[in-house]
N, CA, C and O atoms as a GROMACS GRO file, in nm:
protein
  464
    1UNK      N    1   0.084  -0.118   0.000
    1UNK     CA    2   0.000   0.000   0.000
    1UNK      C    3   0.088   0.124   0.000
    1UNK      O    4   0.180   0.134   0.081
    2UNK      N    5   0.058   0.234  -0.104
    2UNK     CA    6   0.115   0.318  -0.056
    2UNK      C    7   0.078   0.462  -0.007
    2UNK      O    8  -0.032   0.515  -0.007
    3UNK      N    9   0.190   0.508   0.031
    3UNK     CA   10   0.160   0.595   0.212
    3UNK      C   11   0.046   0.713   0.122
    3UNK      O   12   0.039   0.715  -0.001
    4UNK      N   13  -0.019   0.786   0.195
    4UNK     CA   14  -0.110   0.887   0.183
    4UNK      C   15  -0.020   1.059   0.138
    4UNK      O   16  -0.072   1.164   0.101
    5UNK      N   17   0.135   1.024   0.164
    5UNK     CA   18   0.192   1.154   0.129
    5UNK      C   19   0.322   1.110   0.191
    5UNK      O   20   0.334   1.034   0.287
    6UNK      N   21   0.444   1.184   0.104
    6UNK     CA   22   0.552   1.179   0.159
    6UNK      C   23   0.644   1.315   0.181
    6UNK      O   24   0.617   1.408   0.105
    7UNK      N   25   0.747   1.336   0.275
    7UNK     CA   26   0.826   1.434   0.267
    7UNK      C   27   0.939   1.452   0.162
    7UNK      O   28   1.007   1.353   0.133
    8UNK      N   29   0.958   1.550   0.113
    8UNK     CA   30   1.081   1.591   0.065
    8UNK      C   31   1.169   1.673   0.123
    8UNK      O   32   1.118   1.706   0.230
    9UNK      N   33   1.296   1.735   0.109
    9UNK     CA   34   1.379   1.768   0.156
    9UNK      C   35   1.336   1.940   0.155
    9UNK      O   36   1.296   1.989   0.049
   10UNK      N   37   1.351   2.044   0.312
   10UNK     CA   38   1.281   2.096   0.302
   10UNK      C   39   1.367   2.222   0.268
   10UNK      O   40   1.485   2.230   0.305
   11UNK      N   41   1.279   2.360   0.168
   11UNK     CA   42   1.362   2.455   0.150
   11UNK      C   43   1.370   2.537   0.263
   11UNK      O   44   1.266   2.539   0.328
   12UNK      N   45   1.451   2.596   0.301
   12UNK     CA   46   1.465   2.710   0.426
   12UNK      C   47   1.317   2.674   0.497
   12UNK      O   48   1.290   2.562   0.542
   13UNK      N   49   1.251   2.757   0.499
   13UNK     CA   50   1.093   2.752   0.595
   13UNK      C   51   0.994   2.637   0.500
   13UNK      O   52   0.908   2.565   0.550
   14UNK      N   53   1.023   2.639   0.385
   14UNK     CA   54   0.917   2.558   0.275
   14UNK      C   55   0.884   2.436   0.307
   14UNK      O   56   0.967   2.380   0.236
   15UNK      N   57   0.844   2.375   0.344
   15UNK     CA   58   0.869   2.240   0.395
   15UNK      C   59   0.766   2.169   0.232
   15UNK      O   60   0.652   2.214   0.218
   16UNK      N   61   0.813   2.075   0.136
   16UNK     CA   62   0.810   2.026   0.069
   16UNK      C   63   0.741   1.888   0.093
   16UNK      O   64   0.807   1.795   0.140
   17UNK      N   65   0.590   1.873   0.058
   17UNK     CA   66   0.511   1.724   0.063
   17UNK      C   67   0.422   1.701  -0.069
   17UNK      O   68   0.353   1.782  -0.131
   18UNK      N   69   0.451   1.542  -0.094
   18UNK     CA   70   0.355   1.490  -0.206
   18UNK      C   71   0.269   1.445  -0.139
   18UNK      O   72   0.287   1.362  -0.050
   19UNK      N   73   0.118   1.511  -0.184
   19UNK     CA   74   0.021   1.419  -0.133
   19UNK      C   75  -0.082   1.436  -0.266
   19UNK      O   76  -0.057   1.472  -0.381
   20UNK      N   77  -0.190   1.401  -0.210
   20UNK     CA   78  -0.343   1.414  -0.349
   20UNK      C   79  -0.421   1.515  -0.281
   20UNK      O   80  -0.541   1.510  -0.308
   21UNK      N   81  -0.384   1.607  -0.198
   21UNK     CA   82  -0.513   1.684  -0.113
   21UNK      C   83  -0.517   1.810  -0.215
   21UNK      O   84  -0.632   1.848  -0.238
   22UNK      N   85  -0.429   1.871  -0.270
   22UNK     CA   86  -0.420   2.005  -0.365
   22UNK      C   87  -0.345   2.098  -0.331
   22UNK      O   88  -0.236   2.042  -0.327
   23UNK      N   89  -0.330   2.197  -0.305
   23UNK     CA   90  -0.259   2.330  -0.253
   23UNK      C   91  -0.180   2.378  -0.405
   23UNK      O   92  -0.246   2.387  -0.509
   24UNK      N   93  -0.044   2.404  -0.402
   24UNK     CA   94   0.017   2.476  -0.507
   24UNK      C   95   0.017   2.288  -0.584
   24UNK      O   96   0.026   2.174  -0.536
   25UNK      N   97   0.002   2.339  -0.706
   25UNK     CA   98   0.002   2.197  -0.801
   25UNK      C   99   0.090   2.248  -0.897
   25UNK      O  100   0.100   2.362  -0.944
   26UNK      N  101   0.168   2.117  -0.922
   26UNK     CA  102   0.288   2.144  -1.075
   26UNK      C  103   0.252   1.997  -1.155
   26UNK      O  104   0.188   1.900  -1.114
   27UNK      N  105   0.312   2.017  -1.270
   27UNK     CA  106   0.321   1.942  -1.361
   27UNK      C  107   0.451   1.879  -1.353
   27UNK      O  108   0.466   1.757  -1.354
   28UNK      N  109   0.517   1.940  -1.347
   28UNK     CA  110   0.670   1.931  -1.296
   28UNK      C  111   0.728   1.823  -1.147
   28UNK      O  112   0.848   1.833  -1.121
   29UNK      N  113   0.650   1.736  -1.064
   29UNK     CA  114   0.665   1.722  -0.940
   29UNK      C  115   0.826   1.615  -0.961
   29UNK      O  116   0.920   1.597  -0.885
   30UNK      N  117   0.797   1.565  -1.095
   30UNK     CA  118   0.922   1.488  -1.121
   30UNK      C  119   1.118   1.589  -1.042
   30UNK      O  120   1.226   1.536  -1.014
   31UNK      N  121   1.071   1.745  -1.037
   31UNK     CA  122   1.188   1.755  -1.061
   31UNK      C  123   1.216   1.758  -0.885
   31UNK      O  124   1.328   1.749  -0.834
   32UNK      N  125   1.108   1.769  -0.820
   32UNK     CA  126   1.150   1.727  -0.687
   32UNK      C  127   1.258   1.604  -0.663
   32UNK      O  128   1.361   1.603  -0.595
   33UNK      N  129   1.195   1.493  -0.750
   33UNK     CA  130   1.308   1.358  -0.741
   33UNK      C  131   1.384   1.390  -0.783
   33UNK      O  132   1.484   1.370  -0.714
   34UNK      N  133   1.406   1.447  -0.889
   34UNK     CA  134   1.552   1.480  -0.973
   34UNK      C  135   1.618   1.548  -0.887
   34UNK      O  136   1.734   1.549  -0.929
   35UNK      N  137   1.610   1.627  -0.755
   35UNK     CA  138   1.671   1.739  -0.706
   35UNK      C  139   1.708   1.667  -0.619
   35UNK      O  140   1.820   1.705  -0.586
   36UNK      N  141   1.652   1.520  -0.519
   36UNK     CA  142   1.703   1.395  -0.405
   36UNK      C  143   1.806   1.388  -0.526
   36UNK      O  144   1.915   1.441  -0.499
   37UNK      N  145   1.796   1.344  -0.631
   37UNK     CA  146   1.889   1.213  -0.698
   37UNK      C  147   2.034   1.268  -0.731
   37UNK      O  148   2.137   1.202  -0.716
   38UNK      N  149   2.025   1.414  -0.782
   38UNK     CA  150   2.129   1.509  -0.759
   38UNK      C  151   2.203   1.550  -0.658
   38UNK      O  152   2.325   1.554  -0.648
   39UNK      N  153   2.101   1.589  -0.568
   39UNK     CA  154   2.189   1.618  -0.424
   39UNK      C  155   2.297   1.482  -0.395
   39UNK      O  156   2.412   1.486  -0.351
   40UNK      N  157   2.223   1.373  -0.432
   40UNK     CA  158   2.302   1.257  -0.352
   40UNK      C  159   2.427   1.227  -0.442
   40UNK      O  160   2.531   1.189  -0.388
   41UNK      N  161   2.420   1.243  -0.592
   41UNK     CA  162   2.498   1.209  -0.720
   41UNK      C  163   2.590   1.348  -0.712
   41UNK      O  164   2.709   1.343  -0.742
   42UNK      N  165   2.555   1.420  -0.686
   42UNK     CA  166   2.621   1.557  -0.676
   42UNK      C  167   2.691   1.583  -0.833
   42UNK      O  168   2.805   1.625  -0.850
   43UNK      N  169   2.572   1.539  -0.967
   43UNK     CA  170   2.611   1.566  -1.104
   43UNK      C  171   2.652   1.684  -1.101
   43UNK      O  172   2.770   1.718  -1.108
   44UNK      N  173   2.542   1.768  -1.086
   44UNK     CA  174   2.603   1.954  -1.161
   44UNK      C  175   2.650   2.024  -1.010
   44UNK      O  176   2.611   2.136  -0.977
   45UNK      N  177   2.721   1.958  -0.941
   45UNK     CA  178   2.801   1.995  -0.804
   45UNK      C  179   2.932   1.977  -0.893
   45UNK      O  180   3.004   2.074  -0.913
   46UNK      N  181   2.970   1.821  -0.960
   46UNK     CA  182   3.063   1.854  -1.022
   46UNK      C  183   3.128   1.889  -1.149
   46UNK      O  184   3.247   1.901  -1.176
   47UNK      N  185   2.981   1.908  -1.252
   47UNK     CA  186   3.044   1.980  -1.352
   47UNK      C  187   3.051   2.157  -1.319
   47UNK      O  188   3.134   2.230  -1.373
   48UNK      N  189   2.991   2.186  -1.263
   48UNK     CA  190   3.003   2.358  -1.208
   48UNK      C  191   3.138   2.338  -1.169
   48UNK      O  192   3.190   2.447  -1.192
   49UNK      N  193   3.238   2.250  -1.117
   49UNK     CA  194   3.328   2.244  -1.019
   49UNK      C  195   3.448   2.251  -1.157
   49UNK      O  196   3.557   2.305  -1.138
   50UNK      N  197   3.412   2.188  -1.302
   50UNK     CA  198   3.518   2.146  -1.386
   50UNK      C  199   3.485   2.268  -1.477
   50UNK      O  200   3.516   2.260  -1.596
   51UNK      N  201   3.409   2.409  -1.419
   51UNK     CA  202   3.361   2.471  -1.519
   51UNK      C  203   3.462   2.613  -1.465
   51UNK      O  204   3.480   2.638  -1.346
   52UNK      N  205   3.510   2.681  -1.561
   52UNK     CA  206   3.596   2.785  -1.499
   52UNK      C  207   3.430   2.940  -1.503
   52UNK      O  208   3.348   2.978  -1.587
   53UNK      N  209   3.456   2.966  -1.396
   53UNK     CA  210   3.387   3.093  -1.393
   53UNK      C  211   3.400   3.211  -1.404
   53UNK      O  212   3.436   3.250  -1.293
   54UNK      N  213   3.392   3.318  -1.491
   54UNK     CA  214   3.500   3.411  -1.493
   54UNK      C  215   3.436   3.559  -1.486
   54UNK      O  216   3.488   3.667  -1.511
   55UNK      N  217   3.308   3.529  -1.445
   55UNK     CA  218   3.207   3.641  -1.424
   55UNK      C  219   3.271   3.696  -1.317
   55UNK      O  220   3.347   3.634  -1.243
   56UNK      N  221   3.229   3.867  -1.303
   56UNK     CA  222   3.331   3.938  -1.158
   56UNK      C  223   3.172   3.893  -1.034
   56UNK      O  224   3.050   3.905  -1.047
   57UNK      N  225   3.278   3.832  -0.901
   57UNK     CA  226   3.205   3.786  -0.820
   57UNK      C  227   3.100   3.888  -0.803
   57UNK      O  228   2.985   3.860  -0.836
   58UNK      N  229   3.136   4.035  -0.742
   58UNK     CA  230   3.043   4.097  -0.687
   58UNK      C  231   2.922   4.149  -0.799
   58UNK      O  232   2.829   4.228  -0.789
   59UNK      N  233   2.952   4.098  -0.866
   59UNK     CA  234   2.811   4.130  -0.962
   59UNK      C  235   2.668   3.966  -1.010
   59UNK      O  236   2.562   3.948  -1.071
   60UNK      N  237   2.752   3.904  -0.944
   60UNK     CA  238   2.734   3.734  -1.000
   60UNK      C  239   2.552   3.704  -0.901
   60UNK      O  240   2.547   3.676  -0.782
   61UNK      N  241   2.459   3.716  -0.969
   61UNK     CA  242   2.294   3.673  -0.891
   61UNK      C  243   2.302   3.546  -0.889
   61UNK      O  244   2.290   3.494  -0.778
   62UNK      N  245   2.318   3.480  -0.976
   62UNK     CA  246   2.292   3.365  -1.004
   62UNK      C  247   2.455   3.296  -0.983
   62UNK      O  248   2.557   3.335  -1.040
   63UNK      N  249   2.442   3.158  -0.861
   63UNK     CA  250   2.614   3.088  -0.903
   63UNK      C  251   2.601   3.019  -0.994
   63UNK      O  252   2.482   3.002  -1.020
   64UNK      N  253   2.678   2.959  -1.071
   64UNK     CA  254   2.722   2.870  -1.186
   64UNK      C  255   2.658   2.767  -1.162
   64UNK      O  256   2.567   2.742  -1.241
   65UNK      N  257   2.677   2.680  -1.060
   65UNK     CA  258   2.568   2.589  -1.033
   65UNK      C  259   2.471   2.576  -1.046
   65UNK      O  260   2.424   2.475  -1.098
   66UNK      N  261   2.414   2.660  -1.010
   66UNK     CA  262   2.233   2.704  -0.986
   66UNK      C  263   2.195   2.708  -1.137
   66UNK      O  264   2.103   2.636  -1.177
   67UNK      N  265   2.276   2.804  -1.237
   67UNK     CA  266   2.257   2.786  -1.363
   67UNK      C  267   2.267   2.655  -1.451
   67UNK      O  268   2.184   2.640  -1.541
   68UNK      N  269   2.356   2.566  -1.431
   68UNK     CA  270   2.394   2.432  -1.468
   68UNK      C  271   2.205   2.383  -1.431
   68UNK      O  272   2.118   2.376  -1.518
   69UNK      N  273   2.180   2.355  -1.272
   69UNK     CA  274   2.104   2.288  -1.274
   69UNK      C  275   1.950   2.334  -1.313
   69UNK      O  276   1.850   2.262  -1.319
   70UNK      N  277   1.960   2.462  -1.337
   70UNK     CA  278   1.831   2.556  -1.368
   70UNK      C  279   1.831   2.455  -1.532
   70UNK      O  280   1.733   2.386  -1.560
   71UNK      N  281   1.938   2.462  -1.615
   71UNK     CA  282   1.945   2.396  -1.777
   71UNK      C  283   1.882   2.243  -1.808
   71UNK      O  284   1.800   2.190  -1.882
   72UNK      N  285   1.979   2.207  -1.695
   72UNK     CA  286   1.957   2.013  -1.706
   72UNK      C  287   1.852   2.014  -1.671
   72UNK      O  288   1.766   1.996  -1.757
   73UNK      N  289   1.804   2.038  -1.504
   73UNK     CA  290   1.666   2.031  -1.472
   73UNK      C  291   1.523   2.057  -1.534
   73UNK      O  292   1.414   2.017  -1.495
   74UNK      N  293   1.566   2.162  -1.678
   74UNK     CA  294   1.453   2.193  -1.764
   74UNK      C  295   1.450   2.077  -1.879
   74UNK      O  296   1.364   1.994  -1.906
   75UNK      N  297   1.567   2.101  -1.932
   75UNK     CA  298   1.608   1.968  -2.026
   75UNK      C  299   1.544   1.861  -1.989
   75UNK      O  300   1.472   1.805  -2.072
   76UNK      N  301   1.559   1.800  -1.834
   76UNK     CA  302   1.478   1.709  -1.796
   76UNK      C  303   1.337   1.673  -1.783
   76UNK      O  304   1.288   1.560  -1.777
   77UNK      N  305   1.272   1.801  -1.781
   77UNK     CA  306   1.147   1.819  -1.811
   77UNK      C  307   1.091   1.881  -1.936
   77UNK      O  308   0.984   1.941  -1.942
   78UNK      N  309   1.159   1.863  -2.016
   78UNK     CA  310   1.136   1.854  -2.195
   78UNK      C  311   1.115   2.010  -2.233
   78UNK      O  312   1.058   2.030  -2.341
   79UNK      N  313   1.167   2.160  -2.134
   79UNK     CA  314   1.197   2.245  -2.184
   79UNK      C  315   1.329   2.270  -2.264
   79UNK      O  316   1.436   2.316  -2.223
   80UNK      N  317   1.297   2.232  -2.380
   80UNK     CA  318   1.453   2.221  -2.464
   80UNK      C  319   1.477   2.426  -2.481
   80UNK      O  320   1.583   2.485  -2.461
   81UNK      N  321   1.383   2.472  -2.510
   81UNK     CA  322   1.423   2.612  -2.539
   81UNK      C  323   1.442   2.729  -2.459
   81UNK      O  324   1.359   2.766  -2.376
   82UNK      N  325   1.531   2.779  -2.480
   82UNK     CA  326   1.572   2.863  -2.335
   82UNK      C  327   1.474   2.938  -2.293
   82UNK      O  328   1.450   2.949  -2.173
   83UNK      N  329   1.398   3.005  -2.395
   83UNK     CA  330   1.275   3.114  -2.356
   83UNK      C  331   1.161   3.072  -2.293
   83UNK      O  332   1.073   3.146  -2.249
   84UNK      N  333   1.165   2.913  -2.287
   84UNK     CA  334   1.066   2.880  -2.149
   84UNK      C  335   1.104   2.872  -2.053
   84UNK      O  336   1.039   2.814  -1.966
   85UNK      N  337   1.246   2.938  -2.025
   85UNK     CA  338   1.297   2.973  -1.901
   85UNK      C  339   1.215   3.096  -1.816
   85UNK      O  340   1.190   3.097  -1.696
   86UNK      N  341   1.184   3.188  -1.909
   86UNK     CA  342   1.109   3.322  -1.867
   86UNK      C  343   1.021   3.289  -1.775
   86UNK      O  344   1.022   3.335  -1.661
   87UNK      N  345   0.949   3.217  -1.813
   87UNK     CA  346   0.843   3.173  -1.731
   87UNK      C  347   0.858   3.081  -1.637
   87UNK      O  348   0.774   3.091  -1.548
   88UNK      N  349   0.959   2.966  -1.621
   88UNK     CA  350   0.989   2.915  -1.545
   88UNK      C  351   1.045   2.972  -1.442
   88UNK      O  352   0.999   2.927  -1.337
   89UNK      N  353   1.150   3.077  -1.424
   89UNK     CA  354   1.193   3.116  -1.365
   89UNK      C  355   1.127   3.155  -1.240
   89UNK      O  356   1.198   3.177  -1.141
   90UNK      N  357   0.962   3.168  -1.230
   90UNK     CA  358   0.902   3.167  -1.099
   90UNK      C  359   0.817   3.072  -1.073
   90UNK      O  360   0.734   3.086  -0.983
   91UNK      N  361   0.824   2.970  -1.142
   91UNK     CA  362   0.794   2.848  -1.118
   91UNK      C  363   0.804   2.795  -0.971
   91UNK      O  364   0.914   2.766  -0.923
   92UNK      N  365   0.710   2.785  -0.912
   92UNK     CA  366   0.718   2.740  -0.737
   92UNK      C  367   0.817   2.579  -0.713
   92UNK      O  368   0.898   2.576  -0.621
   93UNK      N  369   0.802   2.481  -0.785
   93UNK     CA  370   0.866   2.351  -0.855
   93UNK      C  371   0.987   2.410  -0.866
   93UNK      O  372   1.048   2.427  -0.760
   94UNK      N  373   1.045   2.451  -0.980
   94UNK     CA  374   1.142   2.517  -1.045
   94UNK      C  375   1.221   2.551  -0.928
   94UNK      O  376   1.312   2.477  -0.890
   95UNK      N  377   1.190   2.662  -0.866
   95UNK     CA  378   1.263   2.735  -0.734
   95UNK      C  379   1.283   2.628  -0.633
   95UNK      O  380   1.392   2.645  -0.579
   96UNK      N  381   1.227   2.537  -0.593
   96UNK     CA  382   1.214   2.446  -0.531
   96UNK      C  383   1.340   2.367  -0.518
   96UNK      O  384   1.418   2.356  -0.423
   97UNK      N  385   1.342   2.310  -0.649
   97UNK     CA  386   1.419   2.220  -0.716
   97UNK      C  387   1.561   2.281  -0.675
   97UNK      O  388   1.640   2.212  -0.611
   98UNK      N  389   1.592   2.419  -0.717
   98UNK     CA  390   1.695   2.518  -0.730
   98UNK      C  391   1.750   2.563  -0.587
   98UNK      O  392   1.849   2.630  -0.557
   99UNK      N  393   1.624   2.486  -0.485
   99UNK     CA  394   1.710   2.550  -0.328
   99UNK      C  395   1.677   2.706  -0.331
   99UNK      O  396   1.720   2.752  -0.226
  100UNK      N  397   1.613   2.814  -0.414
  100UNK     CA  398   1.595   2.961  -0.398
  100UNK      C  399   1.420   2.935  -0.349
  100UNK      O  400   1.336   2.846  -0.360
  101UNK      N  401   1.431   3.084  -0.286
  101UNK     CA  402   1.272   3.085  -0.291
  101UNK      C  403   1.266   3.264  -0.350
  101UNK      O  404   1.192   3.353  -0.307
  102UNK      N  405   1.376   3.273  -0.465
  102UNK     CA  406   1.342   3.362  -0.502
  102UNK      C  407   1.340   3.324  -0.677
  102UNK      O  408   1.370   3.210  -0.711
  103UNK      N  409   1.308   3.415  -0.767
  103UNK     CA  410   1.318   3.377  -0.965
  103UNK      C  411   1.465   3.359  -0.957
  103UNK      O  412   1.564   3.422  -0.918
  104UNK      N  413   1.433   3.243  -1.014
  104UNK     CA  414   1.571   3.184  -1.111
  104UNK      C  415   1.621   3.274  -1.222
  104UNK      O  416   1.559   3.380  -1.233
  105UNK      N  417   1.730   3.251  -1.314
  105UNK     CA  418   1.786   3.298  -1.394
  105UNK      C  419   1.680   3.343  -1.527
  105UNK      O  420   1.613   3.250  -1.572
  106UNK      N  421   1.661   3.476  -1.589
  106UNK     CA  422   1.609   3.422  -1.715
  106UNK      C  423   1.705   3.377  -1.856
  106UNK      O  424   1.820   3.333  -1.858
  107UNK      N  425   1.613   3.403  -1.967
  107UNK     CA  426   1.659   3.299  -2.068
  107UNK      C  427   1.784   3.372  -2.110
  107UNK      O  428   1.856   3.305  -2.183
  108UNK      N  429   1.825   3.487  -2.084
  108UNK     CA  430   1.875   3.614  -2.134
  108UNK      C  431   2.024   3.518  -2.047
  108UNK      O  432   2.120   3.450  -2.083
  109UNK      N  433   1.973   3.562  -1.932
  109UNK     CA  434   2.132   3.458  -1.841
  109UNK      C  435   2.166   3.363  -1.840
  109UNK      O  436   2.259   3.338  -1.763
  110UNK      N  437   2.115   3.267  -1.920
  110UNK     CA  438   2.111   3.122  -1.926
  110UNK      C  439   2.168   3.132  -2.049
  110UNK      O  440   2.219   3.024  -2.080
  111UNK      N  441   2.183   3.221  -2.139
  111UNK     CA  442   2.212   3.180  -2.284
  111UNK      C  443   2.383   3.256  -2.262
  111UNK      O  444   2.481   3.218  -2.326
  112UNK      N  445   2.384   3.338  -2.186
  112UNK     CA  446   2.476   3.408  -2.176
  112UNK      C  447   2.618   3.325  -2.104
  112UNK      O  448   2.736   3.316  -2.138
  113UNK      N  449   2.571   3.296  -2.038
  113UNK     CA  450   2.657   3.196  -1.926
  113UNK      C  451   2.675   3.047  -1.945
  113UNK      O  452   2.779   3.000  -1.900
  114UNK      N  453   2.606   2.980  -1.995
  114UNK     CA  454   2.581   2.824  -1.971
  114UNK      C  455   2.652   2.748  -2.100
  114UNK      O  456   2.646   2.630  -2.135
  115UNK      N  457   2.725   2.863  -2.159
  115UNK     CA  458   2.762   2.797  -2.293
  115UNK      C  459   2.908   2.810  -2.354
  115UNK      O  460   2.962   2.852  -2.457
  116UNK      N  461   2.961   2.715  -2.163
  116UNK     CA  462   3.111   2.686  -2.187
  116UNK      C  463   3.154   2.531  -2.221
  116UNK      O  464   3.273   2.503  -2.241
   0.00000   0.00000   0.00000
């Protein structure tokens, strides 16, 4: 049998649960798992790590990381084109996934940066 709802890993105050009752709903809930399976694989922990960064720190919103996994994580959910980043970018899922509880990168920074 399975359980009535489970926890996920929680953001700052957000506390993150699958259940069937309703509240904020995504289409997207897949990238919650993708974000366990990463944390534990630590994929774009280490390609950000093999990636030289050369943006000047004190201007930098977004880290390299966050951008890596803002890309794959869409990729993974069959946003192949950057400009459905725009909108993703306040994606409650999306942010989730990303550890922010503020907008992610748009398509403008993603095209700019992610294409070393």
């Amino acid at each position: 049998m399975l359980p009535e709802s489970f926890t996920f890993s929680p953001l700052k105050k957000r506390q993150i649960q699958a259940d069937f009752s309703g509240g904020h709903i995504t289409s997207d809930a897949g990238l919650l798992l993708l974000r366990e399976i990463d944390r534990r694989c630590r994929l774009t922990q280490d390609v950000a790590a093999c990636l030289e960064d050369s943006r000047q720190a004190g201007k930098v919103k977004h880290e390299l990381v966050d951008l890596i996994r803002q890309r794959v994580y869409g990729l993974a959910c069959g946003y192949e084109d950057l400009n459905d980043h725009d909108n993703l970018r306040s994606d409650l899922a999306f942010q989730t996934a990303l550890n922010r509880i503020t907008p992610l990168a748009s398509k403008a920074t993603l095209g700019t940066q992610v294409r070393h």
